[in-house]
C-alpha positions as CSV (number, residue, x, y, z in Angstrom):
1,X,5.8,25.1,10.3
2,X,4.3,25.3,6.6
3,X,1.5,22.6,5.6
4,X,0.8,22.2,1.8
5,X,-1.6,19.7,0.9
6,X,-1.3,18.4,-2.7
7,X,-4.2,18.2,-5.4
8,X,-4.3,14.0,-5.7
9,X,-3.4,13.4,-8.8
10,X,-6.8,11.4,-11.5
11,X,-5.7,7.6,-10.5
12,X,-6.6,6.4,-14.2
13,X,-4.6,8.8,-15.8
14,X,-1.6,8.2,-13.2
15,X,-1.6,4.1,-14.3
16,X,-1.3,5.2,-17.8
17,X,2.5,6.5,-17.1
18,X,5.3,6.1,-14.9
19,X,6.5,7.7,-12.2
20,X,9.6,10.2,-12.9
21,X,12.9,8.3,-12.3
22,X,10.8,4.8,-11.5
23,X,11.7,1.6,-13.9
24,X,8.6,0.3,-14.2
25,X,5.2,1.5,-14.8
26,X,2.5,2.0,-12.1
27,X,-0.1,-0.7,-11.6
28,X,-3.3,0.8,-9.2
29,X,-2.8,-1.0,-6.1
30,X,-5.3,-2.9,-4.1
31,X,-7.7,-0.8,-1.6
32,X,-6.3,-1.0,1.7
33,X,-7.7,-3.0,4.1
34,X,-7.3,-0.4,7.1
35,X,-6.9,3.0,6.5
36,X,-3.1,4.4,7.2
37,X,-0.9,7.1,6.8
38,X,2.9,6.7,5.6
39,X,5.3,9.4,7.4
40,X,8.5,9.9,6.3
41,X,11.3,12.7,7.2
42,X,13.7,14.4,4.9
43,X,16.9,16.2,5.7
44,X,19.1,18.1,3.3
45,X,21.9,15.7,3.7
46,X,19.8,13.0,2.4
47,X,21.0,11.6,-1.2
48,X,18.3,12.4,-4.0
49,X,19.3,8.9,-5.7
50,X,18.4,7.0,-2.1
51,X,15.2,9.0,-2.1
52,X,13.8,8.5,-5.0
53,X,14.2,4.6,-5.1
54,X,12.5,4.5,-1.5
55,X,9.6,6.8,-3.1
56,X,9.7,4.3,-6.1
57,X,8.9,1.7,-3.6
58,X,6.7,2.9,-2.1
59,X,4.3,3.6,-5.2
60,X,5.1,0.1,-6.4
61,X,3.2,-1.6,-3.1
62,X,0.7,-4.0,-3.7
63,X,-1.5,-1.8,-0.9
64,X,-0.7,2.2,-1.0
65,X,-0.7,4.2,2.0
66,X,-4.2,5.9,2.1
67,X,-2.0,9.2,3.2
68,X,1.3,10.2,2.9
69,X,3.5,13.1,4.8
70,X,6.3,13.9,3.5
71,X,8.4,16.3,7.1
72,X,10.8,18.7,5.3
73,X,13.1,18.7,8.5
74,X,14.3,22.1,7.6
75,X,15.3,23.3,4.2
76,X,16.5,21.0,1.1
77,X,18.7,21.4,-1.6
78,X,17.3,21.8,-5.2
79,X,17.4,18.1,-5.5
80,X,15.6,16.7,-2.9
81,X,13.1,19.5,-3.2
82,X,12.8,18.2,-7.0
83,X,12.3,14.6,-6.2
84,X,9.3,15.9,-3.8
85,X,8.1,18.1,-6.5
86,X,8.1,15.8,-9.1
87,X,5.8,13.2,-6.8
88,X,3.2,11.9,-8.4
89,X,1.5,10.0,-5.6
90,X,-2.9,8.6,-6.6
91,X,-3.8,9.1,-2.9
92,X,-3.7,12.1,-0.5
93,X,-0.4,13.7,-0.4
94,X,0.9,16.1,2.5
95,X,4.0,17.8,3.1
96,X,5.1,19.9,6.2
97,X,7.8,22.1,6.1
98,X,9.6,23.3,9.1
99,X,11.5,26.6,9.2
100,X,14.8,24.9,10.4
101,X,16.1,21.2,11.3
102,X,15.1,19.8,14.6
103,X,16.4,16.1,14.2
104,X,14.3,12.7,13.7
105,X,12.3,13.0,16.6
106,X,10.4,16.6,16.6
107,X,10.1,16.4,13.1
108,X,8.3,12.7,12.8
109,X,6.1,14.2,16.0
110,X,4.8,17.1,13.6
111,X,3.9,14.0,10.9
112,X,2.1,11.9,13.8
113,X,0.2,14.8,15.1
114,X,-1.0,15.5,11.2
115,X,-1.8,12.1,10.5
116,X,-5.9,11.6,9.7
117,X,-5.8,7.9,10.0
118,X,-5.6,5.5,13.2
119,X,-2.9,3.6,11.7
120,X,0.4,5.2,11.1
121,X,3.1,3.5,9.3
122,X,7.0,4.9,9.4
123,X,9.4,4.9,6.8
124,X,13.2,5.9,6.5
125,X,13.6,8.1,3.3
126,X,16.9,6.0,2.0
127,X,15.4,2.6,2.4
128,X,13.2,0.5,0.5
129,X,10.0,-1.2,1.3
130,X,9.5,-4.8,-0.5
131,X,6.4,-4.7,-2.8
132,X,3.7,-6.9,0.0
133,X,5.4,-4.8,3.5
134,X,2.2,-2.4,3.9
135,X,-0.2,-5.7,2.5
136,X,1.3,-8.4,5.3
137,X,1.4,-5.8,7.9
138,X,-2.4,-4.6,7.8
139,X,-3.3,-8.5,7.2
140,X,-1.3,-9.0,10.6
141,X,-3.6,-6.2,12.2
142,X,-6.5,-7.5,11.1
143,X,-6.0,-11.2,12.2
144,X,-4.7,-9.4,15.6
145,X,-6.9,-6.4,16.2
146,X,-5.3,-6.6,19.7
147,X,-2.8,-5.4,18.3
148,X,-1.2,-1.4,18.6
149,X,2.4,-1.7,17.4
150,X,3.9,-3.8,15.3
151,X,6.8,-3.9,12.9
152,X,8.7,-6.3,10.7
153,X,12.7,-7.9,10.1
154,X,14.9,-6.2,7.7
155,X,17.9,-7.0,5.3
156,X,20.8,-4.7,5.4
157,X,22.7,-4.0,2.0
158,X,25.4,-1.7,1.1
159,X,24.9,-0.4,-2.8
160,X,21.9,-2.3,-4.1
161,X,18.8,-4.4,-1.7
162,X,20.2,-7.1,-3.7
163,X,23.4,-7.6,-2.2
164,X,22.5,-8.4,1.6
165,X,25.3,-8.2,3.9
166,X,23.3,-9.3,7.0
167,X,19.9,-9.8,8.3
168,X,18.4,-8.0,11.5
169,X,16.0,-10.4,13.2
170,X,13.6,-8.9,16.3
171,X,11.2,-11.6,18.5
172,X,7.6,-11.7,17.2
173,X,5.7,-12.1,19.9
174,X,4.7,-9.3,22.8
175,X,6.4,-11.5,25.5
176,X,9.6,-12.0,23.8
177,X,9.7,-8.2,22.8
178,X,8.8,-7.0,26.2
179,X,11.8,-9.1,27.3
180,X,14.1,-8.1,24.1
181,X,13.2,-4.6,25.1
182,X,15.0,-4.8,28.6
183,X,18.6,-5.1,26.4
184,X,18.1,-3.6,22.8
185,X,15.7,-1.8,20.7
186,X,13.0,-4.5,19.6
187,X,11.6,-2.9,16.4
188,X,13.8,-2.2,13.3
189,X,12.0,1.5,13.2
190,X,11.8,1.7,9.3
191,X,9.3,-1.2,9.6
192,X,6.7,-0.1,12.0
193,X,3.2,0.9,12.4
194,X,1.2,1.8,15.3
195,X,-1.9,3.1,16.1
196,X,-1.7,7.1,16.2
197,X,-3.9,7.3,19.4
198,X,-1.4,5.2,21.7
199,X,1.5,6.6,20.6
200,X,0.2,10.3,20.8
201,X,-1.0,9.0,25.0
202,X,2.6,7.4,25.3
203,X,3.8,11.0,24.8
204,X,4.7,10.7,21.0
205,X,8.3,11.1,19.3
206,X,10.2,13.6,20.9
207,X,14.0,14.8,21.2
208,X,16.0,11.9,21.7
209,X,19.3,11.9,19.2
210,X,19.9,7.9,18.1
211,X,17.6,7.1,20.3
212,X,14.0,8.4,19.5
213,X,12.3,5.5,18.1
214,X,13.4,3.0,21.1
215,X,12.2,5.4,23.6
216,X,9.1,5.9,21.9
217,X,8.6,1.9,21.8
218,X,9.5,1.5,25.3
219,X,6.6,4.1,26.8
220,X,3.8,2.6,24.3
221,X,4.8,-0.8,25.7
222,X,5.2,0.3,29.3
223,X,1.6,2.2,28.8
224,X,0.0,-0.8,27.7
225,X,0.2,-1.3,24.0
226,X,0.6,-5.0,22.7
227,X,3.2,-5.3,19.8
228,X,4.1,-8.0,17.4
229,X,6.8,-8.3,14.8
230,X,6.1,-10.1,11.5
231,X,8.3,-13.2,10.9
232,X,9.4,-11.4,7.3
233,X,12.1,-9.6,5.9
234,X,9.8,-6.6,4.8
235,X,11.7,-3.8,4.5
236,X,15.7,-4.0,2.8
237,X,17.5,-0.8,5.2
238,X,21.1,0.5,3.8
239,X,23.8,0.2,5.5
240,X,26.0,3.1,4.7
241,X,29.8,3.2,5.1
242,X,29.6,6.4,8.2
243,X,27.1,3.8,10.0
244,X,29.5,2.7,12.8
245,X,30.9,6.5,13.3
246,X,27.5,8.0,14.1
247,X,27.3,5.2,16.7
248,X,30.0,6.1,18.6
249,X,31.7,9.3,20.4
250,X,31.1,11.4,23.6
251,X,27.8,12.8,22.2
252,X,26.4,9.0,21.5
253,X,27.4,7.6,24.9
254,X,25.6,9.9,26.8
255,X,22.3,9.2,25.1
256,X,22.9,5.2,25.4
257,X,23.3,6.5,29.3
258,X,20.3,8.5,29.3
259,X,18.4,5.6,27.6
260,X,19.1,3.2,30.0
261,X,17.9,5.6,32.9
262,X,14.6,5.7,30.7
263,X,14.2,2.0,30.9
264,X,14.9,1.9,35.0
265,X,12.7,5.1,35.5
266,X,10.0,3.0,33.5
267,X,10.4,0.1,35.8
268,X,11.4,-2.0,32.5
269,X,14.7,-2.9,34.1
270,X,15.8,-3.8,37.3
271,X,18.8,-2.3,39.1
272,X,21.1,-5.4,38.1
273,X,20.2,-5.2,34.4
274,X,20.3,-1.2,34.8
275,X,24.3,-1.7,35.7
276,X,24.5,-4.8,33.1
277,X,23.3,-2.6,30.2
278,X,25.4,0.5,30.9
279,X,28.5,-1.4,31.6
280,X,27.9,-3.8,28.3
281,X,27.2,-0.9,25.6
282,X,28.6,2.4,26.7
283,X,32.4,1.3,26.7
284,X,31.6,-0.2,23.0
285,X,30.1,3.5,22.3
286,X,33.7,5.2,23.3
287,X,35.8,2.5,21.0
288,X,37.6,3.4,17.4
289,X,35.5,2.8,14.6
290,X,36.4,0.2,13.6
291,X,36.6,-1.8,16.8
292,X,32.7,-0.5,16.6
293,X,32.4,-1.8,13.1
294,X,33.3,-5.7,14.2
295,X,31.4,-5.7,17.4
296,X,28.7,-3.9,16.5
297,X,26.0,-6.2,14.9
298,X,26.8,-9.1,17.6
299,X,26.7,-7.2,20.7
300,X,25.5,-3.6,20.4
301,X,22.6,-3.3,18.5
C-alpha cells in the first residue's frame, strides 16, 4: 500500500479558477462545523465521466470535507488516474494506492484506518452529493451529539440526477432503524457518516462482497452506536442498467445467506425472522434478471 499526500493547493488562488471538467466556478465554502474526512474508493472499471461529476460535487458543497482519501483499489486506467491527477481540491488531499484490487470492503478499511478526523463521511465515486449533504448532516450531529452514525435518503436516476426514477427512503429515527435493520440494510451507504472511533471498535469494513456496508452498520448498532437518518434526499445515487445482474446469481445468494447468519449470530434476529429473511430474499437472488429487475425495489432491497 502506497500513501501520497498532496501539497493543498493556495485556497485564494483556487477560487479564482475552475476546477478541470467542472461547469461552474469554485466559490470557498463555509468552515466546517466539525472536522471530517471524505473517503472514497476507485476501481479501474469505474467510468471517468461518473467520476468526475461526483468530484465536481463534491468541491461545489456548501461545507468541504476538511480531508479527503481518495483508495486506488488497485491500478487505474490512464483516465481515471487523470481525473485524480488533475484534482484540485483547497483542503488536505490523500490518496492510497494499493498494489492490486481487494473489493469495496478492504479497500474503504485502508481509508478509515488513515482517516485524521473523528467524523468520517463515505461517498460512492459515480454518485453525486447535493450542494448542503455534508452542511445538514454535521448540523444533525451537532443538534444530536448522541449521535455516531447517521446517513441520509437518496434519489436514484439513470443518465442525469435530474431524471429520478425512484426515491429510496430509510426510517430516521434509531428505533425504527434498529427495527428496519432486522429485514434490510437501513442506510443508503453513499450517504453516511460515522464517527471513526466506533466503527474501527465495531471491527471496521472488511470482506463482505454486496454486503460490506450492512454488516458494518449492523455491528456498530449491535455495539452500541446510536444512528439517525436525515429526513432529505441528500445524495442523487445512479442506477446503472447491470444493477439487477450484480444482485443476483450463485455468488450473491450465498452472501445474502451468510448475512443473515450475521444478523442471528448478533442476536439482531430471532430464529423465526432468521427463516423469514432467508426464505423471502434468497429465492429472489436465484431469479432471471429481469424477474429481479420488477421485484427488486419493492421487496428486496
Amino acid at each position: 500500500m502506497q500513501t501520497k499526500g498532496r501539497q493543498t493547493p493556495d485556497v485564494d488562488e483556487i477560487a479564482k479558477t475552475s476546477y478541470k471538467g467542472a461547469t461552474a466556478e469554485i466559490i470557498l465554502p463555509e468552515e466546517a462545523m466539525i472536522k471530517f474526512t471524505l473517503v472514497m474508493c476507485i476501481y479501474e472499471k469505474e467510468n471517468p465521466a461518473y467520476f468526475t461529476q461526483c468530484l465536481e460535487s463534491i468541491l461545489a458543497q456548501t461545507v468541504l470535507p476538511d480531508e479527503l482519501i481518495i483508495v486506488e483499489d488497485g491500478p487505474l486506467t490512464v483516465d481515471l488516474g487523470n481525473v485524480i491527477q488533475n484534482l484540485q481540491f483547497p483542503r488536505e488531499l490523500n490518496i492510497i494506492s494499493l498494489p492490486e484490487n481487494v473489493t469495496q470492503g478492504p479497500a474503504r478499511a485502508e481509508g478509515v484506518k488513515a482517516a485524521k478526523h473523528d467524523w468520517i463521511a463515505i461517498m460512492d465515486s459515480d454518485d453525486v452529493c447535493r450542494p448542503d449533504r455534508f452542511k445538514k448532516q454535521l448540523e444533525m450531529i451537532e443538534n444530536n451529539p448522541e449521535l455516531e452514525l447517521i446517513g441520509a435518503q437518496i434519489a436514484e436516476f439513470p443518465d442525469i440526477p435530474a431524471n429520478t426514477i425512484s426515491v429510496r427512503t430509510v426510517p430516521q429515527n434509531h428505533t425504527d432503524i434498529v427495527s428496519f435493520a432486522k429485514k434490510r440494510n437501513p442506510f443508503n451507504q453513499m450517504t453516511v457518516m460515522f464517527k471513526r472511533d466506533h466503527a474501527i471498535s465495531a471491527g471496521n469494513y472488511r470482506y463482505f462482497p454486496w454486503f460490506e456496508d450492512y454488516d458494518l452498520w449492523v455491528r456498530m448498532i449491535n455495539n452500541g452506536s446510536r444512528c439517525a437518518n436525515h429526513p432529505d434526499i441528500l445524495v442523487d445515487a445512479r442506477v446503472g442498467s447491470g444493477m439487477y445482474g450484480r444482485r443476483r446469481g450463485l455468488s450473491y445468494a450465498q452472501s445474502e445467506w451468510r448475512m443473515q447468519q450475521q444478523l442471528f449470530s448478533l442476536g439482531s434476529i430471532s430464529k423465526f425472522e432468521f427463516f423469514r429473511n432467508v426464505a423471502t430474499r434468497i429465492p429472489v437472488r436465484l431469479l432471471p434478471e429481469k424477474w429481479v429487475e420488477n421485484l427488486y425495489g419493492r421487496y428486496a432491497r
